[in-house]
C-alpha positions in Angstrom: 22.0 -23.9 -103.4 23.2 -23.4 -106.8 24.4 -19.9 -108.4 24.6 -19.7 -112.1 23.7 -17.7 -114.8 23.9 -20.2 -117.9 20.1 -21.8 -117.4 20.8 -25.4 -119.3 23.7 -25.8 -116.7 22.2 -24.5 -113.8 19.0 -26.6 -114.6 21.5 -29.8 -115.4 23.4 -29.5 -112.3 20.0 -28.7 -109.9 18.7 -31.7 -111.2 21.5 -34.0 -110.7 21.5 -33.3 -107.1 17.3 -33.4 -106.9 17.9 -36.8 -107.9 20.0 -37.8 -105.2 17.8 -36.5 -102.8 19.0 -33.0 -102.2 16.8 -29.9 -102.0 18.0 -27.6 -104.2 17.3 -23.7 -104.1 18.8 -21.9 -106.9 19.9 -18.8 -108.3 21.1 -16.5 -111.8 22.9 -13.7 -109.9 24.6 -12.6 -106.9 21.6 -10.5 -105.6 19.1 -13.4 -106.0 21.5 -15.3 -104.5 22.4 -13.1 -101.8 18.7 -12.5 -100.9 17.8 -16.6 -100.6 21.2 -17.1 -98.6 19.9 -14.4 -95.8 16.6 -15.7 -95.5 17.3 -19.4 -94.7 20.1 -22.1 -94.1 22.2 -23.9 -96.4 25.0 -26.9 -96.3 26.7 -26.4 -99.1 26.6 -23.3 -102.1 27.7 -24.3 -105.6 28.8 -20.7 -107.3 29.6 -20.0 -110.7 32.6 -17.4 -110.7 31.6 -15.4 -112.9 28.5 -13.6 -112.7 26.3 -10.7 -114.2 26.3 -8.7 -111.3 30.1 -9.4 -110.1 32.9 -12.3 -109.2 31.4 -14.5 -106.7 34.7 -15.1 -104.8 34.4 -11.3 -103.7 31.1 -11.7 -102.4 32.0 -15.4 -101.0 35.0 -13.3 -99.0 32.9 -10.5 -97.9 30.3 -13.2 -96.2 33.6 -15.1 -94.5 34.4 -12.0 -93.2 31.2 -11.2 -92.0 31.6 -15.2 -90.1 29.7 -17.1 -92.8 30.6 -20.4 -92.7 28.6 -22.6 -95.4 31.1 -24.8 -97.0 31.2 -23.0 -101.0 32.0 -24.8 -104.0 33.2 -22.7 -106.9 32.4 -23.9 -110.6 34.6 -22.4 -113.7 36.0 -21.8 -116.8 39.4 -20.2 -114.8 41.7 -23.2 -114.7 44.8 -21.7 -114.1 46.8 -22.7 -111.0 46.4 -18.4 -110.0 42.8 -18.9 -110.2 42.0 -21.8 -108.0 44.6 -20.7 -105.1 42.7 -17.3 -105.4 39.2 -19.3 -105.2 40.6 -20.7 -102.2 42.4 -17.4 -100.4 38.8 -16.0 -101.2 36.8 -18.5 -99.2 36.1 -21.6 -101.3 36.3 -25.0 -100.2 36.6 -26.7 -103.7 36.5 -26.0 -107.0 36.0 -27.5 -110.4 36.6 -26.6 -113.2 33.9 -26.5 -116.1 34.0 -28.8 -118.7 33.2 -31.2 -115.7 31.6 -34.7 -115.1 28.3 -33.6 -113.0 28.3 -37.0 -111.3 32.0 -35.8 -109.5 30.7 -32.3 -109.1 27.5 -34.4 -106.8 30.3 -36.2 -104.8 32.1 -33.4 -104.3 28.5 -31.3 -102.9 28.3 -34.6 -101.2 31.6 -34.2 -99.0 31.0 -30.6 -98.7 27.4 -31.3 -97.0 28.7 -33.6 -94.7 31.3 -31.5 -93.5 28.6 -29.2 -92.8 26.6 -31.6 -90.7 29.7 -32.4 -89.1 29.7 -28.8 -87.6 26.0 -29.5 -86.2 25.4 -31.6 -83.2 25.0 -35.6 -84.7 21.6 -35.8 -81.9 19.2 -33.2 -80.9 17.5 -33.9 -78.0 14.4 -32.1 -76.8 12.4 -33.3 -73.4 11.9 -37.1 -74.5 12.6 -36.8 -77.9 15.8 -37.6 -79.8 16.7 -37.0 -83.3 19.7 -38.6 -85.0 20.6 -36.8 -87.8 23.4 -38.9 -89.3 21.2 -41.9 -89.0 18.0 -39.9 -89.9 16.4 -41.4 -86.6 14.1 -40.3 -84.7 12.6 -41.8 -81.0 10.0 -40.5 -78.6 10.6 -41.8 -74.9 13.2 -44.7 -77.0 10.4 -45.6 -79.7 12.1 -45.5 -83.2 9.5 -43.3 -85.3 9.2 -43.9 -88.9 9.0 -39.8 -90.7 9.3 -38.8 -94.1 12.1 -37.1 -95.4 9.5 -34.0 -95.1 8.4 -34.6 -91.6 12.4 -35.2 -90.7 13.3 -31.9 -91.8 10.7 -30.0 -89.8 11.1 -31.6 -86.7 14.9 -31.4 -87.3 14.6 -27.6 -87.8 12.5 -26.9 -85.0 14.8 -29.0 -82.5 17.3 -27.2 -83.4 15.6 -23.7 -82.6 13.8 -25.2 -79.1 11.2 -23.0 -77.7 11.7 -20.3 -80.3 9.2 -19.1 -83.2 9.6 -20.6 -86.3 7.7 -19.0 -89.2 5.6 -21.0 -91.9 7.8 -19.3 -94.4 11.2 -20.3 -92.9 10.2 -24.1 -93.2 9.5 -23.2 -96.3 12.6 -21.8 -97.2 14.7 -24.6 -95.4 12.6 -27.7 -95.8 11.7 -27.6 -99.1 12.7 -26.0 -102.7 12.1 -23.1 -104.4 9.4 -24.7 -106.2 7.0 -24.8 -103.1 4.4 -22.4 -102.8 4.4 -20.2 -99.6 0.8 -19.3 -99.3 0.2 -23.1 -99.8 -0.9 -25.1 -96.7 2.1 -28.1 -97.2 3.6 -26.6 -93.7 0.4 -27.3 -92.2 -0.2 -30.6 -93.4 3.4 -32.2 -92.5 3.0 -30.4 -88.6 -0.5 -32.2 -88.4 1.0 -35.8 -89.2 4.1 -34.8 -87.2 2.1 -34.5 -84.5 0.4 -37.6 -84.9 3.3 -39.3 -85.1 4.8 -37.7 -81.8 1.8 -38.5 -79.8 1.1 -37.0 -76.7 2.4 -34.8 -74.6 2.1 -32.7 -77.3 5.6 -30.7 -78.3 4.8 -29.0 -81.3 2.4 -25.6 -81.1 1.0 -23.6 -82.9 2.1 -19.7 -83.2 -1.0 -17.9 -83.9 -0.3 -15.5 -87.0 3.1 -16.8 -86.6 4.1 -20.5 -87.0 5.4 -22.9 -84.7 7.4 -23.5 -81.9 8.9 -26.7 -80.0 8.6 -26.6 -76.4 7.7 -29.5 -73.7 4.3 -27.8 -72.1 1.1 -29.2 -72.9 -0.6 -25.7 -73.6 -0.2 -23.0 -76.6 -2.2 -24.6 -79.4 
C-alpha cells in the first residue's frame, strides 16, 4: 500500500511497483489509509511522513502498539540523522529519503515484502492440496497445477483461513487493487476456473449470501 498526498508521486511510485507485479492499494491521508489497512492484509506499507491529517510515524506507533506488524517503509523530505532514528523508534523498517531513485525505493518494498512472507508459513497444506508460496506452486494429490497470478492469490488466501468464511469483498480487497469493482462478478469467475482446475473432491464452496469457504467435504455448494 502506498500513503501519500502529493498525486504525481503517489501515482509514479504505484506504478513502479504495478509494473513489477505488485498489487498496489493506495491512499492521500491517514484516515483513508487507516480504513483500507483494517479491512484487508498487506506486506509491506510505503508512508509519506507527513500528511494532511497528521505524522504518519505516530499513527505507524499507535498500530505497533496495538501488535501490527506489517513491515512500514517511510518516504521523506526529513533527512536529518534525528529524523530517521525517530522513524525508526516510531515503528519503521526503512526509510528514504525524497529526492529518491524509485527503482531503489522498489527494491527496498521488495526486501520488506519478503520479510513479510518470511513470517507466514513457506507451504500451506489443506487435505491433499499444497501450496508453495515462495515458489508460487501449487499440487493437488502431488500434481503441479498451472494458476494465474489471480487464481494463486485466492486459493492462497483461502488456505490460509481453512474452513472459515471468506467474503467476496475481502478477496477483493486482498487479491486485487483498488481499481477492481466490488459489485463486479471477477471473484466469481476466478473461483469457477479454480475449481476446474482443482478437480474433484471439490474444496472450494460456496457461502450463500456470503462468499466462500475451503474445507475437504464434498457438500455445501
Amino acid at each position: 500500500m502506498v500513503v501519500e498526498d502529493n498525486e504525481d508521486l503517489r501515482v509514479a511510485v504505484t506504478t513502479e511497483l504495478a509494473a513489477h507485479g505488485f498489487l498496489v492499494d493506495e491512499a492521500e491521508d491517514l484516515a483513508t489509509a487507516d480504513a483500507v489497512l483494517t479491512g484487508a492484509d498487506h506486506d509491506c506499507v510505503v508512508f509519506d511522513r507527513m500528511l494532511p491529517d497528521g505524522d504518519a510515524a505516530t499513527y505507524v506507533y499507535q498500530r505497533r502498539q496495538r501488535g501490527w506488524a506489517v513491515p512500514v517503509l517511510f518516504l521523506t523530505a526529513r533527512d536529518t540523522v534525528a529524523d530517521r532514528v525517530a522513524g525508526f523508534e516510531h515503528g519503521g523498517d526503512d526509510y528514504l529519503v525524497k529526492p529518491f531513485a524509485v527503482a531503489e525505493m522498489t527494491a527496498r518494498v521488495s526486501a520488506l515484502c519478503r520479510r513479510s512472507a518470511d513470517r507466514r508459513p513457506p507451504v500451506l497444506h489443506h487435505a491433499d492440496l499444497e501450496l508453495d508460496s515462495a515458489r508460487r506452486q501449487v499440487r493437488r494429490a502431488g500434481v503441479l497445477l498451472t494458476l494465474s497470478d489471480k487464481e494463486f492469490a485466492v486459493l492462497e488466501y483461502l488456505m490460509a483461513r481453512p474452513e472459515q468464511a471468506v467474503t467476496r469483498t475481502e478477496l477483493i480487497e486482498h487479491c486485487w487493487d483498488t481499481s477492481a469493482d466490488p459489485m463486479s462478478n471477477v471473484v466469481d469467475v476466478v473461483v469457477r476456473r479454480l475449481r476446474a482446475k482443482l478437480r474433484e473432491p471439490e474444496l472450494i464452496h460456496t457461502v450463500r449470501g456470503v462468499g466462500y469457504r475451503l474445507d475437504g467435504g464434498r457438500s455445501g455448494s
